[in-house]
Every structure is written in C-alpha cells, then in structure tokens.
N, C-alpha and C positions, 0 to 999 in steps of 0.2 A: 022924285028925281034926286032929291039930297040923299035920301036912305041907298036910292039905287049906286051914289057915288061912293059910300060909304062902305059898300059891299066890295068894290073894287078895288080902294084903296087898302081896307084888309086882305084881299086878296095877294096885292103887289107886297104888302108887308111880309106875311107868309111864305112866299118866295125868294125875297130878299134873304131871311133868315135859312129858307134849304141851302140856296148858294154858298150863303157865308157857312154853313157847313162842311160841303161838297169842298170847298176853297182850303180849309183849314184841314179836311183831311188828305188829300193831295200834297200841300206843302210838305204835310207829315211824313209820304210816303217819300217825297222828292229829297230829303235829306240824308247824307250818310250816317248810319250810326255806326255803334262800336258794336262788335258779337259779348251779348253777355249770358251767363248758362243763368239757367230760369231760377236755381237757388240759389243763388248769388246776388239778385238784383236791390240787396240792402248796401252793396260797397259802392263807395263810387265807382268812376269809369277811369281805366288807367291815363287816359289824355285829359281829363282835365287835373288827375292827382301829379303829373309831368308839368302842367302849364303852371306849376305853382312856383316853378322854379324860374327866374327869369332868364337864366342864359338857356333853357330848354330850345333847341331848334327840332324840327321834326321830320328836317331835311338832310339831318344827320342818318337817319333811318330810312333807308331808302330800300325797294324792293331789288333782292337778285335770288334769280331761281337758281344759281347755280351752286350757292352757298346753304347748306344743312346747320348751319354752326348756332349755339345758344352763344348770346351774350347779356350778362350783367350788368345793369349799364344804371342801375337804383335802387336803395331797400329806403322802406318807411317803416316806423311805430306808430299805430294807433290807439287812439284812449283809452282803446279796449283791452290795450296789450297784446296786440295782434305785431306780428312780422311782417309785412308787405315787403315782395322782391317783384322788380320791375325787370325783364328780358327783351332783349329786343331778338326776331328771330328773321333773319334776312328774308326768308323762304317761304309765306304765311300761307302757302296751297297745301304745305303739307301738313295740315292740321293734326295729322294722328299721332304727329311727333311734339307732343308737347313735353316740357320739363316735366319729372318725374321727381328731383329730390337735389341737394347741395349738400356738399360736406363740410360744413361749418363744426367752427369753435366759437363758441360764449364767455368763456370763464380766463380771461389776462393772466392770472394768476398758473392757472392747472392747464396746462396747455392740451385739449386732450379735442377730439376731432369726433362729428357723432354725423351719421348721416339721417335730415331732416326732410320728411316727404311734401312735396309742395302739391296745392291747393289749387286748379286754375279759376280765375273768378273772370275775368273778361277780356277781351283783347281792340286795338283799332289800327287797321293796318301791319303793320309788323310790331308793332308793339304790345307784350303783353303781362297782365298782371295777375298774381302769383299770393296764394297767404302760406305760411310757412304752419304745415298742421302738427297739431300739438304743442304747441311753445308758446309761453307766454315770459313777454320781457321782464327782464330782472327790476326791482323799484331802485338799483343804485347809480345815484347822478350822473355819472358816466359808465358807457355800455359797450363791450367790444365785441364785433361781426369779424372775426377773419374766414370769408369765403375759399377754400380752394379750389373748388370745384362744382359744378352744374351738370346736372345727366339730364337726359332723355332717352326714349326706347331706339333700342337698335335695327337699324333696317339693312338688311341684306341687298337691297336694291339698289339705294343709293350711297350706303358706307359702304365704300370698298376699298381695296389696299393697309388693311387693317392687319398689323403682325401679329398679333394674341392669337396662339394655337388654341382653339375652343370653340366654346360657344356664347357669343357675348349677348347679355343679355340684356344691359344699356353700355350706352356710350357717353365718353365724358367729355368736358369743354374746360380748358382752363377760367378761373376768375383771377384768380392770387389777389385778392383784395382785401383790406382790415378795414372797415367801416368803424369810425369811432362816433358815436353817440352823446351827446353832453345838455344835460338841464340843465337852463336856466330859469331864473325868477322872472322873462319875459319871453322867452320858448325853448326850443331842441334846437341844436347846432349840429350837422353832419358832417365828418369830415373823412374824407379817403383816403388813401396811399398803397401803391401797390405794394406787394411783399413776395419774397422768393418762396419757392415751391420746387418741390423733384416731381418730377414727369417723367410715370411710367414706359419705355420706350417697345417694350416687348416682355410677353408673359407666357406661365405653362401652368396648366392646374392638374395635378393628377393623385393618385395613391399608390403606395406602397401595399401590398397585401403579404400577412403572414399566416401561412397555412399551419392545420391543426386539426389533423382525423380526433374524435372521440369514438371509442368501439362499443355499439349496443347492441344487444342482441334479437331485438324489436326490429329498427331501423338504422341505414348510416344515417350520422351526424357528422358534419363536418362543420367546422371552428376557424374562425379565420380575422385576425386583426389588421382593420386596416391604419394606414398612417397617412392623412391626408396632407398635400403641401403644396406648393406655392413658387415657382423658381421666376424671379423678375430680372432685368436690366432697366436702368434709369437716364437720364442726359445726363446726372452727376457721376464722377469718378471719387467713389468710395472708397477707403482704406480699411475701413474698420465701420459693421454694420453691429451697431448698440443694443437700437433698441425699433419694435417694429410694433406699430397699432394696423388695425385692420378689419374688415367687417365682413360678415359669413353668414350662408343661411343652411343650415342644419334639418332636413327634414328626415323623419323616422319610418320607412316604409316597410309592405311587406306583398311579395307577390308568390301568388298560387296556383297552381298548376294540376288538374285531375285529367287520366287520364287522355293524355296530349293535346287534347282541343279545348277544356274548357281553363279558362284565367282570370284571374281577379286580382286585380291591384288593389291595394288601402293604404291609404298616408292618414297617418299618426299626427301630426300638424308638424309644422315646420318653427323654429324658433331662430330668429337675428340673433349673431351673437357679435360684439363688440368689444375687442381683447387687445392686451398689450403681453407682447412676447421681449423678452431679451436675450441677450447672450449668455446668460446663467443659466436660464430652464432648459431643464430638457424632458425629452417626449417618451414615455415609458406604454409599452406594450406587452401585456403578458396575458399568457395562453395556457386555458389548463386542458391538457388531453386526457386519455387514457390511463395512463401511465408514467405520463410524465410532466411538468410543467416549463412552456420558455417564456424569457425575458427578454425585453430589447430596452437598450437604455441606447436613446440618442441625444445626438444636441441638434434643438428646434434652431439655430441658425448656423446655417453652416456657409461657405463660398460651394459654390457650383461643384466643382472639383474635387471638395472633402465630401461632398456628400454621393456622387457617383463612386468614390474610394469604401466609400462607408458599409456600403453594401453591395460591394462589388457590381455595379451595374454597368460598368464599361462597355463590356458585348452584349449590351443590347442595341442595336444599331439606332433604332427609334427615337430611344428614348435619349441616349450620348450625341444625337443629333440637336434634340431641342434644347439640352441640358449645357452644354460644353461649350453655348456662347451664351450663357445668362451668369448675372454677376453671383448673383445669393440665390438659394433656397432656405425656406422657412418650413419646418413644420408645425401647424396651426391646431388639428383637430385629430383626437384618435378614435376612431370607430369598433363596434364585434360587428361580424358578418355569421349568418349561422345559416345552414343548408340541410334540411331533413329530410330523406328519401323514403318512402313507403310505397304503400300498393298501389303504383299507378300513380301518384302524388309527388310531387315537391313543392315544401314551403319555402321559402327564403325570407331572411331578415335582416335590412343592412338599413345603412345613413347616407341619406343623397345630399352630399356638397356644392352648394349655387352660392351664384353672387359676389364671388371671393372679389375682395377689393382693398387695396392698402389706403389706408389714412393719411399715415405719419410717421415718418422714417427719423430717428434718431441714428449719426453716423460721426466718425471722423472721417476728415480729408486733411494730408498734411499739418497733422498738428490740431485740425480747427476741427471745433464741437459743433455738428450743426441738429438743427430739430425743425424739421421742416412739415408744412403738408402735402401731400399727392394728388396727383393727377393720375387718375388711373381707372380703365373702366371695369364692369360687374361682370366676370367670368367666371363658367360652368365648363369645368373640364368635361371631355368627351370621350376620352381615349379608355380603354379595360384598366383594369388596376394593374400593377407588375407585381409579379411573384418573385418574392426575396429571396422562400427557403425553398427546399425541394418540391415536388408535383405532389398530391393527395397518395399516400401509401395505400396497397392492399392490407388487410388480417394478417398477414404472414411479417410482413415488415416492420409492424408494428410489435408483431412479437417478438421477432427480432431484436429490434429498439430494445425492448424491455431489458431482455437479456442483456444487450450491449450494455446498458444503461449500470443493469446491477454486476457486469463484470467490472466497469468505471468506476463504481464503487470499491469494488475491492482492493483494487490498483491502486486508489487514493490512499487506502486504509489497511494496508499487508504489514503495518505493524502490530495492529490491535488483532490482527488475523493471526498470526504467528503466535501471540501470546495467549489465545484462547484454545490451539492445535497444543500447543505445545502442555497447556493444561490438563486437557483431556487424556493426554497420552501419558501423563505423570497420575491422573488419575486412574488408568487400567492398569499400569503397572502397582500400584500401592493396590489394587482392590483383597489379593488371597493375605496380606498383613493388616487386613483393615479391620477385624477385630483386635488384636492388640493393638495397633493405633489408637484405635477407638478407647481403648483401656486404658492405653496410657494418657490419652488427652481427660478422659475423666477425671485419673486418680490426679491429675495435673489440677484439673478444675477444682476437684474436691479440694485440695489443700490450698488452691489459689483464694478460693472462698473463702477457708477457715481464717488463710491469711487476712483478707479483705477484714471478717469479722475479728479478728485479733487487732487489727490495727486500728477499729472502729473504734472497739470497747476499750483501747490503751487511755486514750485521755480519760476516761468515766474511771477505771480503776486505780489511776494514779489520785485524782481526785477523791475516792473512796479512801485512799488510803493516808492522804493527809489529816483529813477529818479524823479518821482514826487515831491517827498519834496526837494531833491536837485534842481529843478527848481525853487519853491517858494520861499527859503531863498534866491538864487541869485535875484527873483524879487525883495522879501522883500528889500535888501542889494543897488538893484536899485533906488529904490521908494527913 
C-alpha cells in the first residue's frame, strides 16, 4: 500500500513539472517582443536602450499609416565605439522602407559632410534601432554629430508629388541636428540643439555631350566627352554660391552589340565619390580627333542662365524648361564615351552617373557667409545627354575640316607666309648669277677667315715681339 502510494505521488509530481513547463512556454509566446534580425541578437533592444532616459514616453510615438516620414529622435556611443541612431518611423507596415544612411559631420573643426550607411539591428513598434556601419568614435572628450539628413529607399507608390526631374533613388528627411557628446569622470553627457540647414527644393541631373568622329580605316570610332551636372533650387535666396560639397556614384560600363540580337552589358564597378567644388574650378574637356583636337574650358559653377548662355542651349525647349527656373548649376564629373562600329558589332564605353546628392552649400546672401548642410535626395538623371557641337560628320566633312582647319592656319600666319614666297622667288631670280655669287661669298669667306686668323694670332705676335726686344736690350746691356 505505501509503495503503491508512493507511485502515485511521483506520478502527480511528474505532471506538475509538464505543467509548469507548458505554463512558462505559453507566457512566452503571450508576450510582445521587439522584431530583432537573427545577427544582431548581441545589441540590446531599442526600448529598453529608450527607457534609460527618464523623460522617455513612448506615447509620443504613436502609429499613423498615413505618414512615410524617418525621424531622429536619439544617437548613443557604445564601449565598443559603436554609433547607435534611434528612428522613429510613424508607418511600421512598411517595413522594406528602412533608413538606408545620414549625412553627418564628425569633425567641429573641418566642417566637411560624409554620407554614413546605417545598420538595422532591431525594432519595437514604431521605434527603431540603427548602428552607423564603419565608424567608430573619435577618443576626444567631447564629440560633435551634426546630422542633416536621413534617407530611405524611394517608393514610387507611396512618394508622390516629388519635383526632382529623374530617377530618385532614396529619399531624404530633414534632422538638422548637432548632438554634442561630453566625458565625464562619472559618464557621457548628450546634448542637442537644432541647427539650420538648406533644403533642396527642386533638381535636374543631366550631361552635356561633346562629339568627336576619329577616322579609321578598319572601323568608325566615334569620340565623345561628356560633362556631367547638376542644376538645383533651394528655400534659401542665394546671392553668391562659393563653394559646393556633394556625393556621386560613378560606374564604368560597357555594352555590346552582335549582330542585332545578341547583347551583353559589363560594369566595371562603380566608385562613391565625395567632392568639394568652388567658384575657382573649372571643368575642362578635350577631345582628340582625327585631325584635330578641341577644348572646352568651363566654369563648374555657374547661375542657371550663364550656363544655358554658355553653350548656347536656349532652343532646346526641354532642356530651357527644366533649367530656366533652377538657381545654379554645377558641373561635377567629366566623362570619354567611345563608340566602335564593325561587322555587324557595336561596342560602347561610357560612365553611368547615380546618386547625385549635395552635402554642403557654402553661399553668400546679403552680405552674410553662410555654410550650411542639405537636404536633398539621391538622383539618377534619365533624360539622353545633349549635344553641344555639331551631329557625327561623314569622311568628306571631316576632310573638309582638315582643310579648313590648315587654311585657319594660314590666315593666322600670312606673315611668316609672305616672307617665305617672297624668299623663294629672290631665290629663282639669283639662281643663272649663282655661280659668281657663290664665288664671291667664297673669296668673301676666304679672306673673312684669314681675317679671323689674323686677328687670332695678333695678340701671340705682339707678345713674340716684345720678348724679342726685351732680349736684344739685355744683349745690347751685355756687349
């Protein structure tokens, strides 16, 4: 009886413990958690690195489907020297639009704007947490973050009313924030304030193309530079634009062509590039043909106006559309394009410009120096290039050209011409006297020599002949 009670009682105990499993996995499932990505699960979770703050409410972040917008709303440093940026994203269904990168400055001193790619590590509710990849904090006591800007990928579906003629390929959110950072000997102090920023209001990204046959007798080659640019308007009223930062992606392609149907694309890689332009530089294009070579010297900032003057682009109706209400153009990048036709074949070789994006606008307005960051989103112009100089010449044109080319020379140079005609004709008239000329420039030479040697040997023989009377008086003087 006791054994048999003792069975039972084990029994109940064995059951007790399924329970208390079944119960503890249940709770688990019944709790909300945060979404964390599976390689990530060493950070904490962005709500409780929030709740470290005590004015944190999280009723400030509330859901609305109808807003797409990124906001800033916290950065941390870690031990580790890591960046942590906190976002809040009104909209949390559309998960595929996550932040993509910020355009921040580090350095107080060098005011200079770098665009940094962000990391997603978790999110809970509309709230989500971000490491800033690549970067690690500076060791000096105090730290400065001035954020101007937040991207995300661009959606056709839900951004609309969007002015940038293109193809955008993120879109940006104001921050305008300077996070100041400060050690102490008993933690980190973070303090914020906002800061002004220009915001890009409308843009155009296109190229210039300069044509340029070369003549082979194999195959055509055609030659062609392009001049990559930039024409923006801002919510500031500019007077005078200084100096321009801005970020670009450069890739090197090449596409080919056999016999009509078959085609093969290859990209070369693609390279960020991060530049500062001023009012000094200018954008030089030169082109070797055939025959000839051109030059384009321009200046990489111009207003709207001087730059349609520049190259006469007026009538182009398109292009004096997009161009003739934007404040500046900038030319940023110069490219070669090359075109080689054979049997049945075309190669091409050109540079695909994406991404264009301004930084940092150094400007006057009234007197006042400003140096600002931007607002402004990642555009991939779409439009053909425009042709500056004439269409691709036939053979005959080109030989034309030539011709032309070395009558322009002569033109320039009909005085060096005249005195070389005029040579030759002094020379056929002297030819039936050009033996006695010739006799007479000899016997000229003969005696011009003797001379030379007469006048060589004068100092040796006056010196011969002092010696000599100096000898004789000491004979005399003997005698």
């Amino acid at each position: 009886m006791e054994l048999k009670r003792n069975r039972l009682n084990l029994k109940f105990i064995f059951i007790a413990i399924l329970l208390g499993f079944l119960f503890i996995a249940g709770s688990l499932c019944c709790v909300p958690t945060a979404h964390v990505r599976a390689d990530a699960t060493q950070y904490t979770s962005v709500l409780d690195d929030l709740k470290k703050d005590e004015t944190f409410n999280i009723a400030k972040y509330p859901t609305n489907c109808e807003d797409y917008s990124l906001q800033v709303i916290q950065i941390a440093e870690s031990v580790d020297g890591e960046l942590f940026v906190y976002v809040y994203r009104p909209n949390p269904e559309t998960s595929k639009l996550l932040a993509t990168c910020i355009s921040m400055s580090v350095n107080y001193s060098n005011y200079n704007f770098k665009l940094y790619k962000l990391k997603y590590i978790n999110s809970y509710g509309t709230l989500e947490k971000y490491v800033v990849d690549d970067f690690t904090i500076y060791s000096d006591l105090i730290r400065h973050y001035e954020i101007s800007e937040i991207f995300r990928t661009y959606d056709k579906s839900i951004d609309v009313n969007i002015p940038d003629s293109g193809k955008i390929e993120e879109l940006s959110f104001k921050v305008a924030e300077l996070w100041t950072v400060k050690t102490f000997a008993d933690g980190v102090e973070y303090d914020r304030k906002d800061v002004d920023v220009v915001t890009v209001t409308d843009k155009y990204c296109g190229a210039l193309y300069y044509a340029k046959n070369v003549w082979s007798p194999v195959v055509p080659i055609a030659v062609a530079g392009f001049s990559h640019f930039v024409a923006f308007s801002t919510d500031k009223n500019i007077d005078n634009l200084v100096e321009v930062q801005m970020s670009y992606v450069a890739t090197e392609k090449e596409h080919r062509e056999w016999w009509l149907w078959f085609e093969k694309d290859i990209d070369f890689g693609s390279k960020t590039h991060n530049i500062v332009i001023t009012d000094k530089d200018r954008a030089s294009i030169s082109l070797e043909g055939t025959f000839t070579r051109d030059d384009y010297i321009r200046e990489r900032i111009s207003t709207s106006s001087a730059f349609l003057k520049s190259e006469e682009l007026q009538n182009i109706s398109f292009l004096y559309e997009e161009l003739s209400n934007k404040q500046y153009v900038v030319r940023f990048h110069e490219s070669v394009y090359t075109k080689t036709s054979g049997m049945g074949s075309v190669d091409e070789r050109f540079t695909q410009i994406s991404d264009v994006t301004l930084l940092r606008l150094r400007f006057e307005t009234d007197g006042i120096m400003y140096n600002l960051g931007v607002v402004d989103n990642k555009l991939t112009g779409i439009d053909p290039p425009i042709k500056v100089n004439p269409q691709d010449k036939e053979l005959w044109e080109m030989i034309r050209d030539f011709f032309k080319t070395i009558g322009n020379w002569f033109a320039n140079n009909w005085d060096w011409l005249l005195i070389v005609v005029l040579g030759v004709i002094l020379l056929i008239v002297l030819i039936p006297f050009m033996p006695t000329i010739l006799s007479f420039i000899l016997m000229c030479l003969k005696y011009l020599f003797k001379g030379l040697i007469w006048l060589i040997t004068l100092p040796f023989k006056g010196i011969a002949a002092l010696v000599r009377k100096i000898k004789e008086r000491r004979a005399g003087k003997a005698a």
